[in-house]
C-alpha positions in Angstrom: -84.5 -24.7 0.6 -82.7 -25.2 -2.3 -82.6 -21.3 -3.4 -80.8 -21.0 0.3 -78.4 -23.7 0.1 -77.3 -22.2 -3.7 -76.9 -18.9 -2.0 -74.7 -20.0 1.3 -72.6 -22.0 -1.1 -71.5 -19.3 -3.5 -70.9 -16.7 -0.5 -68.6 -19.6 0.6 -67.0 -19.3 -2.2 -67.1 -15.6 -2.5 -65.6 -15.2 0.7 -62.6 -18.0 -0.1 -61.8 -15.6 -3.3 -61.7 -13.0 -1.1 -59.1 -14.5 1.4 -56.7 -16.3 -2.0 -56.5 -13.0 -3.6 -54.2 -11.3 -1.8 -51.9 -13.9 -1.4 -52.4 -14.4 -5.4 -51.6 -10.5 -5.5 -48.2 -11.0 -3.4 -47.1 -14.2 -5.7 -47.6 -12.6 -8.7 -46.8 -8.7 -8.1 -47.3 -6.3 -10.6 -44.7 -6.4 -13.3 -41.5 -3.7 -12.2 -41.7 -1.3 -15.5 -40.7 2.8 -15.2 -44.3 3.3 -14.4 -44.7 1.0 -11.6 -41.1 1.4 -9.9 -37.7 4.1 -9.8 -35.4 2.0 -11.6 -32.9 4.1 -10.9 -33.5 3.2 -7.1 -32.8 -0.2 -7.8 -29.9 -1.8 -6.1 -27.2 -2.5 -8.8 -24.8 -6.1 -8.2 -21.5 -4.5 -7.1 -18.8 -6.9 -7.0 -17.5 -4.7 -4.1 -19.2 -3.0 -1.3 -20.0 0.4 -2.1 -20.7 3.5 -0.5 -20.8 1.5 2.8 -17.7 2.2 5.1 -17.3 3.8 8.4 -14.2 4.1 10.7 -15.1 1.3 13.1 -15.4 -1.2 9.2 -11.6 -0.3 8.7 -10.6 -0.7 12.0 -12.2 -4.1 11.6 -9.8 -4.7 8.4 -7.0 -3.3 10.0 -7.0 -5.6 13.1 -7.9 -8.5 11.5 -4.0 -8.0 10.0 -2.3 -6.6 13.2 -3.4 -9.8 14.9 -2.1 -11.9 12.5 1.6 -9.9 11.4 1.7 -9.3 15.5 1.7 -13.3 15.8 4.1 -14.8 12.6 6.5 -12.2 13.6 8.9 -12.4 16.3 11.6 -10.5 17.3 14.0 -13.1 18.2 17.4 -14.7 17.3 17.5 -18.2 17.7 20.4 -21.1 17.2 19.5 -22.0 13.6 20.4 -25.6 15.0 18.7 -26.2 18.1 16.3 -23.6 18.2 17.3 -22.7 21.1 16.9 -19.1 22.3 19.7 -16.5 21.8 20.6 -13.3 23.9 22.4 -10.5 21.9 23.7 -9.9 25.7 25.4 -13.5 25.8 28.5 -14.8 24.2 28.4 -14.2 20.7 26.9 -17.1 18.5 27.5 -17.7 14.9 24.3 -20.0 14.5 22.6 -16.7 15.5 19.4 -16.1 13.3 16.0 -14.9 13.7 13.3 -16.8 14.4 11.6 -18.0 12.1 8.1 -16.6 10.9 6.1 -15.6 8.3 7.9 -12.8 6.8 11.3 -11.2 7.3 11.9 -8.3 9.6 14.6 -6.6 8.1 12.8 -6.1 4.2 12.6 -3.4 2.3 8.7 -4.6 2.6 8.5 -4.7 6.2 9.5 -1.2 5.9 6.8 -0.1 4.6 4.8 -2.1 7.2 6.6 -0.2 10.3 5.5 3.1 8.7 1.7 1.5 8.3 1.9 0.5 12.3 2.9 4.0 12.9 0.5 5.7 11.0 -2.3 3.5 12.5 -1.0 4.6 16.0 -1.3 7.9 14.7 -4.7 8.1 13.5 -6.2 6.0 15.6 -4.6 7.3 18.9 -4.1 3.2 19.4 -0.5 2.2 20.6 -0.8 -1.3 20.0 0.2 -0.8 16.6 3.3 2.2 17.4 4.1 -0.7 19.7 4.3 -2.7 17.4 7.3 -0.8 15.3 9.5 0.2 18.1 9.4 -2.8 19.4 10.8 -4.7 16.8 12.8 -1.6 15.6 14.7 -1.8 19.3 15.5 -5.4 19.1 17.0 -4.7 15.5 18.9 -1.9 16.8 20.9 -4.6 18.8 21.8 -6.7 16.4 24.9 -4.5 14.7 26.9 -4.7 18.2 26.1 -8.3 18.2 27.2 -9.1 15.1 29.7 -6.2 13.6 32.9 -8.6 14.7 31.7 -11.3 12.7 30.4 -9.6 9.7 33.6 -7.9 9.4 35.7 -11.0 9.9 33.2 -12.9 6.9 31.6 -9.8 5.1 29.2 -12.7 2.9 28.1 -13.7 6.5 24.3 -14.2 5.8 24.1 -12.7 9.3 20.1 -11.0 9.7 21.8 -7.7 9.1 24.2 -8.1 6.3 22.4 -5.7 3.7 23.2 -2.9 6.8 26.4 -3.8 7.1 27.2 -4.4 3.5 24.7 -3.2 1.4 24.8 -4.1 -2.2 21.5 -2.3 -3.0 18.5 0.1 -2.6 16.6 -2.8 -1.4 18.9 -3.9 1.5 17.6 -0.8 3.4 16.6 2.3 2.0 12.7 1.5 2.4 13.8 0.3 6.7 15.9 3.2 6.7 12.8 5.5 6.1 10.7 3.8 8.5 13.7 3.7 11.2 13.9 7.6 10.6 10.1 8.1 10.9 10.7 5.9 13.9 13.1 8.4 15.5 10.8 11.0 15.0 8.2 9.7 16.7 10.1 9.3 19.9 11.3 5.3 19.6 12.8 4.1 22.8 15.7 2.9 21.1 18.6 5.3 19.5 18.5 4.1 15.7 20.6 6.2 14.7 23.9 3.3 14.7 21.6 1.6 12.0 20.3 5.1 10.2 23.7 6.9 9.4 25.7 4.0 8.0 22.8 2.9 5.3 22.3 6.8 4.7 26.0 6.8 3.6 25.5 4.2 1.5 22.6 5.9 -0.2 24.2 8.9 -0.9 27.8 7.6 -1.6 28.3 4.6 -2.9 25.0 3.4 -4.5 25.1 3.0 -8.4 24.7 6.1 -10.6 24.2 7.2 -14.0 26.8 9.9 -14.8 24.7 12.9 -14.1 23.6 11.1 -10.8 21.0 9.6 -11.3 20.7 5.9 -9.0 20.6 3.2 -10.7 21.2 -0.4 -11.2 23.1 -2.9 -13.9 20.4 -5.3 -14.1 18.7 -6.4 -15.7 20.5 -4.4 -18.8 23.8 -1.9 -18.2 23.0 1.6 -16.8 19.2 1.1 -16.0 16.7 2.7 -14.2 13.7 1.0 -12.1 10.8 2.9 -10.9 11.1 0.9 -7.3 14.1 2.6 -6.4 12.5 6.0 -6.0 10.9 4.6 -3.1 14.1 3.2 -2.3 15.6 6.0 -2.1 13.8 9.2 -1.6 11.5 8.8 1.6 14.9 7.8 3.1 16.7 11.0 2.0 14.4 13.6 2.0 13.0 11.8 6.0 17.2 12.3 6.6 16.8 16.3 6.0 13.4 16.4 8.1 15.4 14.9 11.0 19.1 16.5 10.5 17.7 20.3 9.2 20.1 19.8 6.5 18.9 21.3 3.4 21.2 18.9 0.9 19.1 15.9 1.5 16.3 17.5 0.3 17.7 19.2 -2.6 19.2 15.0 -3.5 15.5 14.3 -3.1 14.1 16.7 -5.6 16.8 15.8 -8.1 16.6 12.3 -8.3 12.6 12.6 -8.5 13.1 15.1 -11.6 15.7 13.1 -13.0 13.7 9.6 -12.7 10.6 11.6 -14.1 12.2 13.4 -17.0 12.6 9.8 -18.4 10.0 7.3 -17.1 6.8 9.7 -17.1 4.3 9.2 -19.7 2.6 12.6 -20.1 -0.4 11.7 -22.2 -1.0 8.7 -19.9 -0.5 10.1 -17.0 1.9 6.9 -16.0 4.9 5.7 -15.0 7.0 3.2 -17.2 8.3 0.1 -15.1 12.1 0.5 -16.2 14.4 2.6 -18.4 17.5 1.5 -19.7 20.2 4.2 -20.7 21.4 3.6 -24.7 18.2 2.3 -25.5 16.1 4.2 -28.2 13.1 2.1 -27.1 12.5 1.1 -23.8 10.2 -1.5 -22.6 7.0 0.9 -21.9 5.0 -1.3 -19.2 3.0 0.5 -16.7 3.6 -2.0 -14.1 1.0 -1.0 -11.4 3.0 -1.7 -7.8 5.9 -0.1 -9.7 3.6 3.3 -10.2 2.7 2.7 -6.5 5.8 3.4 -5.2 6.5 6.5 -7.4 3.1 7.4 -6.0 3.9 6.4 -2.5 7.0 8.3 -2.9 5.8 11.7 -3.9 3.3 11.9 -0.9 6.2 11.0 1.3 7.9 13.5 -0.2 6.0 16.4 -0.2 4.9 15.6 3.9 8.4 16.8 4.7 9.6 19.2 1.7 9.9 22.6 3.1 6.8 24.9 1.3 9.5 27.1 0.2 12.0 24.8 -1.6 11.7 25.8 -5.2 10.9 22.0 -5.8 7.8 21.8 -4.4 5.9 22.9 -6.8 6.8 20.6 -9.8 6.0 17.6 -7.4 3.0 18.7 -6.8 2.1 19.3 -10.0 3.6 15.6 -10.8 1.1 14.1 -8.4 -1.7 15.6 -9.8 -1.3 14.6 -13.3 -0.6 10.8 -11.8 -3.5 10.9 -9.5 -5.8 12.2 -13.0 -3.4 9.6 -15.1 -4.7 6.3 -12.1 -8.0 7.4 -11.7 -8.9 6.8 -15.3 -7.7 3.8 -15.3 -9.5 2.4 -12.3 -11.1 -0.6 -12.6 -15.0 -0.7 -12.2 -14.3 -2.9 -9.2 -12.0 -0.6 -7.5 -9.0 -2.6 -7.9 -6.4 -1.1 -10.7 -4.8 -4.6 -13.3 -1.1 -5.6 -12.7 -0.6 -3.6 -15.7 -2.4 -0.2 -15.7 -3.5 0.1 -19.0 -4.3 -3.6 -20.0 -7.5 -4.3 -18.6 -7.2 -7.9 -19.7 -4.1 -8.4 -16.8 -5.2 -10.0 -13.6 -6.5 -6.8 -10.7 -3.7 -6.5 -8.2 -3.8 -6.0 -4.2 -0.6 -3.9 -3.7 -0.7 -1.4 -5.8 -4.4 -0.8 -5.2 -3.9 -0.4 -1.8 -0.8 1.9 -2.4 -3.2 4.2 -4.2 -5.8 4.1 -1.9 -3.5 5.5 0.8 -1.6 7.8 -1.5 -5.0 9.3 -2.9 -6.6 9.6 0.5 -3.6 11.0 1.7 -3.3 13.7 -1.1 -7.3 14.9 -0.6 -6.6 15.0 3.8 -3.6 17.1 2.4 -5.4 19.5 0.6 -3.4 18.7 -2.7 -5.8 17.3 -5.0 -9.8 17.4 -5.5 -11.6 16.5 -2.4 -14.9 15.8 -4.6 -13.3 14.4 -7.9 -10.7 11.8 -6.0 -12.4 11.1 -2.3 -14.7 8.2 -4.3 -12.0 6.8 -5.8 -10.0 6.4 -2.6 -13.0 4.8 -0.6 -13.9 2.4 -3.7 -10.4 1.1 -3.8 -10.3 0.6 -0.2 -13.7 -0.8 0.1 -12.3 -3.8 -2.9 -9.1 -3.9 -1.3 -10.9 -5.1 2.5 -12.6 -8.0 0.1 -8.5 -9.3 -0.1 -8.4 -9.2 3.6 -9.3 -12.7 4.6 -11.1 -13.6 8.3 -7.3 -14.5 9.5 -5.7 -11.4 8.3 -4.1 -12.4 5.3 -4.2 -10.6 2.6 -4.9 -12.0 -0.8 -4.1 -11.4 -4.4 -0.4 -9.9 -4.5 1.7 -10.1 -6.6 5.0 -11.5 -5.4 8.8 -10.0 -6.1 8.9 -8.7 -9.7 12.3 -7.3 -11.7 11.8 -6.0 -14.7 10.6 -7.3 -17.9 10.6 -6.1 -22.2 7.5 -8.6 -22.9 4.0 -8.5 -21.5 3.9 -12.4 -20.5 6.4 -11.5 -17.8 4.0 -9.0 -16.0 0.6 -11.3 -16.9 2.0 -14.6 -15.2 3.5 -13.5 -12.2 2.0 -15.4 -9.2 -0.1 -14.0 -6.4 0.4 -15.0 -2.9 -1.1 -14.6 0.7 2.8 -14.8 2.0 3.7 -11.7 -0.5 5.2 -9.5 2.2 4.4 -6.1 -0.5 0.6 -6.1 0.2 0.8 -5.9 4.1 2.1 -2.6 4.6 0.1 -0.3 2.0 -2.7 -2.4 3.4 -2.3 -0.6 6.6 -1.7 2.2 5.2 -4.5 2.7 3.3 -7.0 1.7 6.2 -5.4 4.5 8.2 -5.5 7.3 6.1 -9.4 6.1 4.8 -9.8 6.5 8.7 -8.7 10.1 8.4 -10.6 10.6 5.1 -13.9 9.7 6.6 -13.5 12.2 9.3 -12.1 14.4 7.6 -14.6 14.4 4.8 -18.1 12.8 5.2 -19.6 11.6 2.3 -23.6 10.4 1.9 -25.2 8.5 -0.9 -27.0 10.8 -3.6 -28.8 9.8 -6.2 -27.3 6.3 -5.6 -23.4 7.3 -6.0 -21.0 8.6 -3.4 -20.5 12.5 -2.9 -18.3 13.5 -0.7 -20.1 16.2 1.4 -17.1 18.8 2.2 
């Protein structure tokens, strides 16, 4: 009896071994060593997404911005006073202003956010956002009528169109100007050209020049050159000869981008300096990374309209390459690119990332650089750039208004902020042309990194 009892008891036991060790087994799993697991399989901590985007992902990003830029933006004019609404078809007003929102709709910023709207519309076959443009592009184109009497009369009017009407700069509507041509072109409702012509004038007669020609400004030192301004200029002009036919424009367009380049191009870098200041020995070499955006920007806008036989061409092209090789190497591991280029210590910046994700996407749909070698780099700035995009729309981490500066502190300290009207545009921009890229070029994951396929 005793024998038996001995016996059921340690098959009791037996059998309770035999239920605890596999749930021993699962909370203590053999150790993960190159014999046991493919390391190179495991998953690594990217601060981004990676290799995960599709078309409906950006259209996610993108909408999440219409909705909000289609909301803090009205196209109104309003008594500054009472807030009381005002009809350009009523008596004239001189309390007349627009109504207040979030950003303004006549800045050389909100320039480059028309021609993201378009460009959406384009891609995505969506009018919402084409909408979007003409619409507020037609109420602007009623405003000169309206006001021309009274900005004559008091030509320091801070009317909404005063830098049309008496421009004083690139900025007051060279980057408008471009997106009010592109406008045109895509069949707006609204004849722009009242607004076009006069600004166009102003471009290419009375703006600042060095003596051989080349625009320029006398701030913040005599006779200087800033890298913004061939945005400021040159999608304007050389959009001018896509919709006139006249060849000038784009010859202008060619020789103020070789001009610019001859002195602000850093050939062993493969970067732009921020400014360039004519009697200076030594200029103040900062690669200021929104500033190299628009030189980037510019030169894709550029060649979309140069004829292939202007004996320009191929010198911008060439140019583009060696800035796309120049950014790419110094591409941040997150995808984002630092305030300044080549200071890895300065903060990462949402602008100018977002500039080159569109401009590099938009150079491999074009044909003009490596498909392969640059397609990654496109689709891992755009993947860091959505994680600036906030559930609202917003975008984060831009860097506001910046002149130029000879010491680095300038660049390093200049705030960031959600109301920033630079990061909006190339935002859309970029998620448009990453919509093309994906179609245009599947990629897959291999071996754990992004190929493109074709």
């Amino acid at each position: 009896m005793t024998t038996n009892l001995l016996l059921k008891s340690r098959l009791h036991v037996l059998g309770l071994l035999m239920c605890v060790a596999p749930a021993m087994a699962q909370q203590n799993p053999p150790k993960a060593n190159d014999a046991t697991t493919p390391l190179h399989l495991l998953q690594p901590a990217y601060p981004v997404p990676y290799g995960k985007v599709t078309p409906d992902d950006v259209r996610q990003v993108v909408d999440r911005v219409y909705n909000y830029l289609n909301a803090v933006t009205p196209a109104e004019l309003v008594d500054k006073q009472t807030n009381a609404a005002v009809t350009t078809r009523g008596k004239f007003n001189p309390n007349a202003v627009l109504k207040p929102g979030d950003f303004r709709l006549t800045s050389y910023e909100w320039g480059v956010t028309y021609s993201g709207m378009l460009l959406l519309g384009e891609v995505t076959g969506d009018k919402k956002y084409t909408d979007y443009t003409f619409s507020r592009l037609k109420f602007l184109s009623e405003l000169p009528a309206y006001f021309r009497a009274y900005q004559t009369a008091n030509p320091q009017a801070p009317t909404p169109i005063r830098g049309f009407m008496n421009p004083h700069a690139l900025d007051d509507g060279g980057a408008l100007t471009a997106a009010m041509i592109k406008a045109q072109r895509a069949g707006a409702p609204a004849d722009l050209r009242p607004m076009i012509d006069p600004f166009m004038n102003y471009i290419m007669t009375k703006e600042f020049r060095l003596a051989d020609g080349t625009l320029a400004r006398n701030r913040p030192q005599p006779n200087t050159l800033w890298l913004d301004d061939l945005y400021m200029s040159i999608p304007a002009i050389s959009q001018m000869g896509k919709l006139t036919g006249e060849r000038r424009y784009y010859d202008e367009s060619v020789k103020q981008f070789t001009q610019f380049s001859q002195r602000m191009f850093d050939k062993d870098k493969g970067l732009y300096m921020h400014g360039w200041v004519q009697g200076m020995t030594v200029h103040p070499e900062f690669h200021w990374a929104r500033a190299n955006g628009w030189a980037l920007l510019t030169k894709v806008e550029l060649l979309d309209v140069l004829p292939e036989d202007h004996p320009g061409r191929a010198a911008v092209l060439a140019q583009l390459q060696a800035h796309v090789k120049g950014l790419a190497a110094v591409q941040s591991g997150t995808g984002f690119w630092h305030q300044l280029l080549d200071r890895n210590d300065s903060y990462l910046e949402t602008s100018a990332t977002a500039i080159y994700a569109y401009a590099i996407a938009h150079a491999v749909n074009k044909g003009w650089i490596d498909a392969k070698a640059y397609g990654p780099v496109a689709l891992l700035a755009w993947n860091a750039v959505s994680t600036k995009v906030t559930p609202t729309g917003q975008v984060e981490g831009t860097c506001v208004g910046t002149g130029m500066g000879f010491d680095p502190a300038f660049y390093y300290y200049r705030p960031v902020n959600v109301y920033a009207a630079h990061g909006y545009g190339p935002v859309l921009l970029a998620g448009a042309e990453v919509i093309r890229l994906l179609k245009n070029h599947p990629y897959e994951i291999n071996d754990s990194s992004v190929q493109l396929v074709k």
